[in-house]
C-alpha positions, -999 to 999 in steps of 0.1 A, spaced: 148 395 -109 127 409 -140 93 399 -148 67 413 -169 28 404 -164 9 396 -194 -15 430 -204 0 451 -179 25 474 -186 45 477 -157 77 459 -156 97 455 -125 137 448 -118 145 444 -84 133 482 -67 133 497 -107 101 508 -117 87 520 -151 62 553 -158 26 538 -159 19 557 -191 3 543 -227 33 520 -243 59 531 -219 80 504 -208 114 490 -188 141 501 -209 162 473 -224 192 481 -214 182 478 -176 169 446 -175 194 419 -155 210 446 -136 211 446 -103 204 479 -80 227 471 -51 245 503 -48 239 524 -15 242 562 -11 278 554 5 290 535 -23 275 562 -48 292 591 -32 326 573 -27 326 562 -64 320 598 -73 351 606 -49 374 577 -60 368 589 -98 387 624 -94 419 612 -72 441 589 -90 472 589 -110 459 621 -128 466 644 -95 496 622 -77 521 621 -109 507 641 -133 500 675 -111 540 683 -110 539 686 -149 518 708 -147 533 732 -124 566 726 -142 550 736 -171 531 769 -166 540 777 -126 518 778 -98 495 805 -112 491 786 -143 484 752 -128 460 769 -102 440 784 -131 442 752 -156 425 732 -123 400 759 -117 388 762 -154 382 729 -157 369 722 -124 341 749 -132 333 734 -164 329 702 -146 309 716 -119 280 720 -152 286 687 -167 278 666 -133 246 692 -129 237 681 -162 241 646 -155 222 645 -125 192 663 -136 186 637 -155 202 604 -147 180 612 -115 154 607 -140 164 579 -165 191 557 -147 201 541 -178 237 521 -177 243 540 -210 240 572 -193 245 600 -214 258 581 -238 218 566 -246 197 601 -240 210 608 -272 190 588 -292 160 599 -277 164 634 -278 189 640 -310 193 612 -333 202 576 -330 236 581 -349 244 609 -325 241 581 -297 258 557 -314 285 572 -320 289 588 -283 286 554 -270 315 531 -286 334 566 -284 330 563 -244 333 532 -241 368 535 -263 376 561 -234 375 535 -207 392 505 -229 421 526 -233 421 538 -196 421 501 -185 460 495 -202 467 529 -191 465 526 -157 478 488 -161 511 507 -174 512 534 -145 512 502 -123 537 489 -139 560 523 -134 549 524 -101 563 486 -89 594 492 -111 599 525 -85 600 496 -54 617 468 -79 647 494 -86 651 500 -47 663 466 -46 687 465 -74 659 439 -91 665 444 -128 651 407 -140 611 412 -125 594 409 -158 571 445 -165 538 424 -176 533 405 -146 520 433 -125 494 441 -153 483 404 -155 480 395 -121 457 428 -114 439 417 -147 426 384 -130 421 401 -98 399 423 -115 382 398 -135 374 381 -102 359 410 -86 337 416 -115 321 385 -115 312 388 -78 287 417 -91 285 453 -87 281 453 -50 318 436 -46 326 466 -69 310 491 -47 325 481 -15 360 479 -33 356 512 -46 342 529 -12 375 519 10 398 529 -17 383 560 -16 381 561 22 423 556 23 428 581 -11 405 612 10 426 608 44 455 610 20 447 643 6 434 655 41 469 646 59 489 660 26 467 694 32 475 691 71 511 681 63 515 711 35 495 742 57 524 733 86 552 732 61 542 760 45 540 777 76 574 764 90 557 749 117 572 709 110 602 704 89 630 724 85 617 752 113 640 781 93 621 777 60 587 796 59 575 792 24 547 811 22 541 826 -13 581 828 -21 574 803 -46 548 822 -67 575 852 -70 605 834 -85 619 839 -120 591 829 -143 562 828 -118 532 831 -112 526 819 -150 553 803 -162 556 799 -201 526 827 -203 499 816 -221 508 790 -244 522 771 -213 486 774 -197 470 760 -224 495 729 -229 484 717 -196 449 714 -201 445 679 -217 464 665 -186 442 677 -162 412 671 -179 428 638 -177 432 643 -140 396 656 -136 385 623 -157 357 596 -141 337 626 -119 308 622 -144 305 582 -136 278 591 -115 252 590 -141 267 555 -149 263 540 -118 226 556 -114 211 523 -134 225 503 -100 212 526 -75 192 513 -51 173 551 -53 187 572 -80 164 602 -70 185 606 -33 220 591 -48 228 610 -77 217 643 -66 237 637 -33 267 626 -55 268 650 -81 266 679 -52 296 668 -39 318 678 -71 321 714 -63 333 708 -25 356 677 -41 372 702 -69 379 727 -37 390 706 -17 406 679 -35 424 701 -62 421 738 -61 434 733 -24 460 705 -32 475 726 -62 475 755 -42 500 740 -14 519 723 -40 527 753 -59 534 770 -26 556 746 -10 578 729 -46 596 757 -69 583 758 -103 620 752 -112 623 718 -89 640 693 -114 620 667 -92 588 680 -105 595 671 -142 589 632 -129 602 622 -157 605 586 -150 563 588 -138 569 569 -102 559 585 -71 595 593 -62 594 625 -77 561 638 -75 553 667 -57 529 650 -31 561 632 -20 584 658 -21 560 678 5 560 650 26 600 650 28 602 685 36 581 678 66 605 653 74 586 618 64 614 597 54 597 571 41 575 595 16 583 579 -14 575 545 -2 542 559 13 529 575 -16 544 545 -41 516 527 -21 487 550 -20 497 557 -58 493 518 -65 461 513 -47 448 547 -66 455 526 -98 443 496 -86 406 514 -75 408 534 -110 410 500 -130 385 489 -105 360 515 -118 370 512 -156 363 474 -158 327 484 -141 323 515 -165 333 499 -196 313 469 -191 285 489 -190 290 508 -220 290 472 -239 260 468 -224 243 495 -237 259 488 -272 243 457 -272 207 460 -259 205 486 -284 215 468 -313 248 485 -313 268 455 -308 261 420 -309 233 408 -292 255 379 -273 272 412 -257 244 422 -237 242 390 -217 236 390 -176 241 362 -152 223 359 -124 244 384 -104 241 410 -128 273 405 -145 274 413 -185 300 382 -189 308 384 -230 313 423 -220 336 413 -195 358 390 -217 360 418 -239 371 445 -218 397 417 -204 407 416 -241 414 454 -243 435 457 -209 461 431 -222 470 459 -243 491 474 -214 509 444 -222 529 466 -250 547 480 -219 572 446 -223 582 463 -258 580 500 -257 579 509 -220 554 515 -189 561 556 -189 561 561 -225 529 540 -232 510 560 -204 518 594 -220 502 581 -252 471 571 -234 469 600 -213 471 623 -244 440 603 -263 419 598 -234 422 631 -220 409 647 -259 380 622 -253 371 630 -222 368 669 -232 344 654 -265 325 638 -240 317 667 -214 309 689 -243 286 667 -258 266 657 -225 263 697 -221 245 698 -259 220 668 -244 216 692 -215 206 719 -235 182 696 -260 165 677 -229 150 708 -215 144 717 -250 124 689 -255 106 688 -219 95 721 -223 77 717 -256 59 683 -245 41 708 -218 61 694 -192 74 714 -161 106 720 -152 95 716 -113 84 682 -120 121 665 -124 133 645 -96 160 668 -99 165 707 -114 204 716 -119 216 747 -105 228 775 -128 208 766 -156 212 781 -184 242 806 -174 261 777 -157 261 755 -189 266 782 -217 298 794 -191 309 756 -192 302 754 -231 322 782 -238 353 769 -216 349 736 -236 351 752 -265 380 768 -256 398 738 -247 392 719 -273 403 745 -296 434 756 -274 442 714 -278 437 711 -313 456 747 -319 488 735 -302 487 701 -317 496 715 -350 517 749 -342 533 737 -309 567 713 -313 570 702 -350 602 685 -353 626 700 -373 651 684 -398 666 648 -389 703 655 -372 729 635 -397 737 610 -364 771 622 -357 753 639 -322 735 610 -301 722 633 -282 709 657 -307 690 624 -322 678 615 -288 664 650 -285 651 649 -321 636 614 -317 619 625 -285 605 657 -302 590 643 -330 569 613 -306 556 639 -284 544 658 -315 529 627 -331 514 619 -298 501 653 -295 487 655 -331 470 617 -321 457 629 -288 440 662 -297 426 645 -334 416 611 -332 385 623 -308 364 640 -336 377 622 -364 364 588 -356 335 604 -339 327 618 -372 332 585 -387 311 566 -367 282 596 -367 282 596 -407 285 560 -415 257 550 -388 234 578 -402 235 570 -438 233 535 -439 205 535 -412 193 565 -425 180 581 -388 166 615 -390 166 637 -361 141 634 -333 113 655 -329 112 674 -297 78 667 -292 82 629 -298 114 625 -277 115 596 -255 114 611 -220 96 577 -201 110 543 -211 130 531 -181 126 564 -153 123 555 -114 94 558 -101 103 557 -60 83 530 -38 68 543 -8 98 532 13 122 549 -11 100 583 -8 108 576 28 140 572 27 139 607 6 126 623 42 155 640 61 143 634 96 161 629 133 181 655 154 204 679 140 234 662 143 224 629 128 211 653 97 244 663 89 259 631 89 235 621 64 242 654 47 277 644 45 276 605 39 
């Protein structure tokens, strides 16, 4: 419930309190929201946003692709540069827990166009990631349909009944969301843990075949450690940036925080140990246990069959692997779209309360829900619906490559904000000591992460253009030559799409919104640095208090 008394300015939305400073005030965006996410469900969201469809099918490309040594680097890079990206975000969602995230400090800090445009661009992201994972679904039932010698199941009904399951869930409110979200997540970390179990014994030779001891073997064969060099290296970035993708929906989920200043700072801690555990670890046993050579890893039909979490589970004798991890696979999807609906809901939102989008957009029921947002990102996922004409596997490459370009733009950019936000506190006379929450590493954490960005942007955009250009069309008399051909030219356009489309409709929407609104950039001494922060009641300062035995503190360390 909002309400605003008449000559006071203080607003109030359920536990969301404004600055008491001269012509500060709630910021539009948060008003109809409702803060009914815990510290479980904010951790566990932060969790579920890193293991999905990204590491299960996607990881044995990559290993494929530039060997164990290659894969294990591409995983740490970017896991570092993330590390600085979810410091950023916490630092100061912690302080403004806006639904529009990172996405709105722009236009207090930089310039409105800058904001625009880093909005729609995000919210683009999710749109497409909806139909994406829709597609992987698809692939995935097809794995189980196939079993069965069932060639009539039609592909689009998987995506439309998880459509109107999601739709449903969604218009519960954000707390159906957040319980969702939190036992995925719950069944996708005891997966990983048992895989690392499961892959330490195989390794070892302790469970499976008793003969085989893997050990390192794997990282000496012909081509390892770093297969393909360092062009191979680089090729694999964009799919695990894709894999790494969702970790910085914590500063989105900070406007529904029941206490931003103990959630997000909890949540955004718990990237590093994630990336360790999750994937450096993961990717290490993979890469140990499954030949860079292994045809299987190529996954080339995208189900669970062949990827290289399954084939560790058959080597320590799991028979039903494939069916196991066709399952946790599916509910993976399922808790991704989950979060996407949520995410890009949100992002409509924002458009909307700041004039962005129609004003209709911005609507909330009484649960919270933004329902014209919702009918619109309903409208996007039927998109995955091209999977009746082209194909489940071949329209989830084609995402993957154009929203794992966007999800580099957008790390990059939140860095920038990082960097202009302290800018901006610091000449207002403000100190550092006096945010909710100071990022560690700052600034030699952030300029390490800008400079990997840049790098893998440019590594994208480099091998985009000199990487796979199709040569001349065979005359047909070879089918296979034109299959080849055909093949080679799709994943060059879709590589050329992927790595391009990012900055050139960013620039786009940047230009046009700046000249005909004619913004200027924002003075750092006038930024914005108020409207909508949390100010903590005195139970939520309470609840900031670590107190009780030892024991019961590290559970609340860890939960």
């Amino acid at each position: 419930m909002s309400k605003h008394e008449a000559g006071d300015e203080k607003y109030e939305v359920d536990q969301m309190h404004d600055v008491n400073t001269e012509g500060s005030h709630m910021a539009a965006e948060q008003v109809g929201l409702k803060r009914d996410l815990r510290l479980r469900h904010m951790i566990m969201i932060a969790v579920s946003g890193t293991i999905g469809t990204g590491l299960f099918l996607t990881s044995g490309k990559t290993i494929a692709s530039a060997g164990p040594g290659g894969a294990l680097l591409a995983y740490a890079v970017i896991g570092i540069w993330l590390v600085f990206v979810c410091q950023a975000i916490g630092e100061i969602a912690t302080l403004l827990p806006l639904p529009g995230a990172f996405n709105a400090w722009g236009g207090r800090i930089f310039d409105e166009a800058f904001s625009f445009q880093m909005t729609w661009m995000y919210f683009i992201n999710w749109a497409l990631t909806i139909p994406a994972e829709l597609s992987a679904a698809a692939v995935v039932v097809d794995f189980w349909l196939k079993q069965n010698n069932n060639t009539s199941f039609p592909p689009w009904i998987v995506p439309l009944i998880i459509i109107v399951i999601m739709v449903f869930i969604n218009l519960v409110g954000v707390k159906a969301y957040g319980e969702i979200e939190y036992w995925f997540s719950i069944l996708k970390v005891c997966t990983i843990i048992m895989f690392i179990i499961c892959g330490i014994l195989v390794d070892a030779g302790a469970i499976g075949n008793p003969k085989i001891k893997y050990g390192m073997d794997a990282w000496h064969i012909d081509g390892a450690p770093f297969k393909g060099g360092f062009m191979a290296f680089m090729g694999t970035l964009v799919s695990v940036g894709y894999a790494y993708g969702g970790t910085e929906m914590t500063g989105v989920t900070a406007a529904e925080s029941r206490n931003p200043h103990k959630h997000v700072p909890k949540a955004v801690n718990t990237v590093l140990v994630r990336i360790a555990a999750f994937y450096i670890i993961s990717v290490f046993l993979l890469a140990s246990i499954v030949r860079n050579d292994d045809p299987l890893l190529l996954n080339a039909d995208g189900t669970a069959a062949g990827a290289p979490f399954t084939i560790v589970f058959q080597k320590a004798g799991i028979n039903a692997a494939a069916n196991f991890m066709n399952a946790v696979v599916f509910t993976s999807i399922f808790s991704a779209i989950n979060s996407d609906f949520y995410v890009a809901t949100r992002m409509l939102l924002s458009l909307s309360r700041n004039g962005w989008a129609p004003k209709r957009v911005g609507y909330t029921n009484s649960r919270g829900v933004p329902l014209f947002a919702l009918a619109i990102v309903t409208a996007f996922s039927c998109l995955s619906l091209l999977t009746i004409f082209i194909g489940s596997g071949k329209v989830f490459g084609w995402f993957v490559s154009i929203i794992g370009s966007i999800i580099f733009q957008s790390w990059i950019l939140i860095l920038l904000l990082h960097f202009r936000f302290r800018y901006c506190w610091k000449a207002q006379g403000r100190n550092v000591n006096d945010l909710p929450y100071v990022s560690w590493g700052y600034p030699y954490g952030n300029i390490i992460a800008t400079v990997i960005g840049i790098f893998c942007i440019g590594a994208t955009c480099y091998l985009s253009i000199s990487e796979g250009k199709p040569g001349p069309k065979p005359d047909g008399s070879d089918p296979k030559a034109l299959s080849d051909w055909s093949d080679n030219r799709d994943a060059y356009a879709q590589g050329l799409l992927g790595a391009w489309f990012p900055w050139v409709l960013s620039a786009i929407l940047f230009v046009s919104y700046k000249f005909t609104k004619g913004t200027k950039m924002v003075k750092a001494e006038e930024a914005d640095l108020d409207t909508g922060r949390f100010v903590p009641t005195e139970s939520d300062k309470a609840d900031l208090k670590v107190t009780g035995p030892l024991w019961k503190r590290a559970i609340k360390f860890l939960i």
